[in-house]
C-alpha positions, 0 to 999 in steps of 0.5 A: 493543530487545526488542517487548512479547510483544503485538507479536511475535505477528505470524504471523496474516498468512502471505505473500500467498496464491493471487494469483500464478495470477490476475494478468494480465502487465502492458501497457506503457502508452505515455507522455511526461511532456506527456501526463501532465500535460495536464489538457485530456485530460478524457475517461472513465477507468473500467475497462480504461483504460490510458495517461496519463490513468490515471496522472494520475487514480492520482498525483491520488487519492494526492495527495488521499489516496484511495489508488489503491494502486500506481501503474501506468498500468492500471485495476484494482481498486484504482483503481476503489475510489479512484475510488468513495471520492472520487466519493461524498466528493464527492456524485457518483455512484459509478460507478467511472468518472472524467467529465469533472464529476470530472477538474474536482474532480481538476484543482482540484490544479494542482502538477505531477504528475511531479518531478525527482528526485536519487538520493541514496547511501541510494536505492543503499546496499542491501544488495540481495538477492533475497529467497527464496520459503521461509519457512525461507531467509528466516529465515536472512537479516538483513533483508528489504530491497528487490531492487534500488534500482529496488524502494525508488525505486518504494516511495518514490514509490508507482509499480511499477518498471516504470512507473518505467522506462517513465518514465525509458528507459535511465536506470541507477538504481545510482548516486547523483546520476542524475536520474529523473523520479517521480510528486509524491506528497507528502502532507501531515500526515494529521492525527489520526484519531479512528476507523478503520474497515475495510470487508470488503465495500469492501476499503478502511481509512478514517482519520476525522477530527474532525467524521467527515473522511475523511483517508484511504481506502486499499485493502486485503486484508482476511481470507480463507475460512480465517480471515475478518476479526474483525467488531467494534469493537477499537482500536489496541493499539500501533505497531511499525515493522518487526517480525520476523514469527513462523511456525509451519506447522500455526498460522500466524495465532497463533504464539506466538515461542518456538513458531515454526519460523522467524523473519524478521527485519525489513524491507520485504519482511518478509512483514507490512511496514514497519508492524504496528498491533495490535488488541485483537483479540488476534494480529491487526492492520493491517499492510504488504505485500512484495508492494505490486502485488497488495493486492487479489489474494488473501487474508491470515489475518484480518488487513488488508494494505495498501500499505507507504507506505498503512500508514506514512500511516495509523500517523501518524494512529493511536495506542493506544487509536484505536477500530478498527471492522471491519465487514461 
């Protein structure tokens, strides 16, 4: 089915910018599924944090929908804004730094943390093919899917690939009916979002509810130096799952399709995502990511990143014509 031409004018947000130089190589953490589900270890989670704890801190934000972003088992960015979203939701102060008064709001959520889970043949039905740093050589793929079945596993369950193995030593994921041990990240229905604001100080999308519920805080990548985000108050012009992705080198952020010098087809690893929501802002929009380990690393063209499961949560709770306010 052909896009409305408002749709396809999705090449304002060029590939993930200038993150690669300064993200520090990841740690193994050093966990067992006991240490992530003890809730008597209560002690401060804040910034340099790494182990269990971080884990059980990032799967309960998600769950009570303030995204930590990906999950890892390490303190970064994106937890430090989980954190702060829910600790002022909760009338604590905002320090960034799980106490034990917030460990006792978090552990209220007493499901288990981690669950079994069966590998089913769509997990391992592929294609799986490394997807090319050039513009041009993706444009002459057929889908931007995921590298391996490893990828999509840690998409679906909002972990990054290595902690997925961290949690699951040894264990082969290319084959159906395996069992792996996963985060419990299942959310509920969000509900309807009646606003959504984006905070360029923040660096966070927050869907509100009726009667100004937060349903949801997500962190984002949200314009850069070159093209920043469009201060204003816009709204939700349409919802589009996987789109093509329009390029043009010399104007990058408002191709046109018939002016583009390449075009990528759909998929996860599209270089917008899973997901584009437009604006009435016109060429720009809210959108997924390839890349859902370095959401706050970097730049985008004006438009907002975020995670591709944060994204395909919030365009459940959004319609055409929802009120956008992006602001300073």
């Amino acid at each position: 089915m052909r896009l409305p031409f408002s749709i396809l004018l999705l090449a304002l947000c060029p590939w993930t910018t200038g993150w690669a130089a300064t993200v520090s190589p990841k740690r193994s953490i050093g966990l067992t599924v006991g240490e992530i589900e003890d809730s008597t270890k209560i002690g401060p989670v804040g910034p340099g944090a790494t182990g269990p704890r971080v884990v059980r801190a990032q799967i309960l934000l998600d769950r009570a929908t303030y995204s930590p972003g990906q999950i890892d088992g390490q303190y970064g960015d994106d937890l430090g804004i989980a954190i702060k979203g829910y600790q002022e939701a909760h009338s604590l102060p905002p320090s960034g730094t799980i106490d034990a008064e917030m460990w006792g709001l978090l552990n209220a959520d007493a499901h288990p943390l981690l669950i079994d889970y069966t590998i089913t043949a769509l997990d391992v039905k592929g294609p799986f093919e490394a997807i090319p740093k050039d513009i041009q050589e993706q444009a002459r793929m057929k889908w931007l899917g995921y590298e391996s079945p490893e990828e999509g596993l840690g998409e679906k369950f909002h972990l990054s690939p290595k902690l997925l193995a961290e949690l699951n030593p040894g264990v082969e994921m290319k084959s159906a009916g395996v069992a792996i041990t996963v985060p419990n990240v299942r959310r509920g229905p969000g509900g309807h979002a009646v606003r959504v604001v984006v905070s360029k100080s923040r660096r966070t999308v927050t869907a509100y509810g009726a009667g100004d519920r937060i349903l949801a805080q997500y962190p984002a990548t949200v314009g850069g130096e070159h093209d920043p985000l469009p201060i204003g108050h816009w709204t939700i012009t349409s919802v589009s799952r996987y789109p093509w992705y329009f390029y043009n080198p010399d104007h990058f952020w408002y191709a046109n399709p018939a002016a583009a010098t390449a075009k990528v087809p759909p998929g996860p690893r599209n270089p917008v995502g899973s997901v584009w929501m437009g604006l009435s802002k016109e060429h720009y929009g809210i959108h997924g990511t390839p890349d859902p380990g370095h959401i706050r690393h970097g730049e985008s063209a004006g438009c907002v990143r975020l995670t591709n499961w944060d994204a395909n949560a919030l365009a459940l709770m959004v319609r055409r014509g929802t009120p956008a306010i992006l602001e300073e």
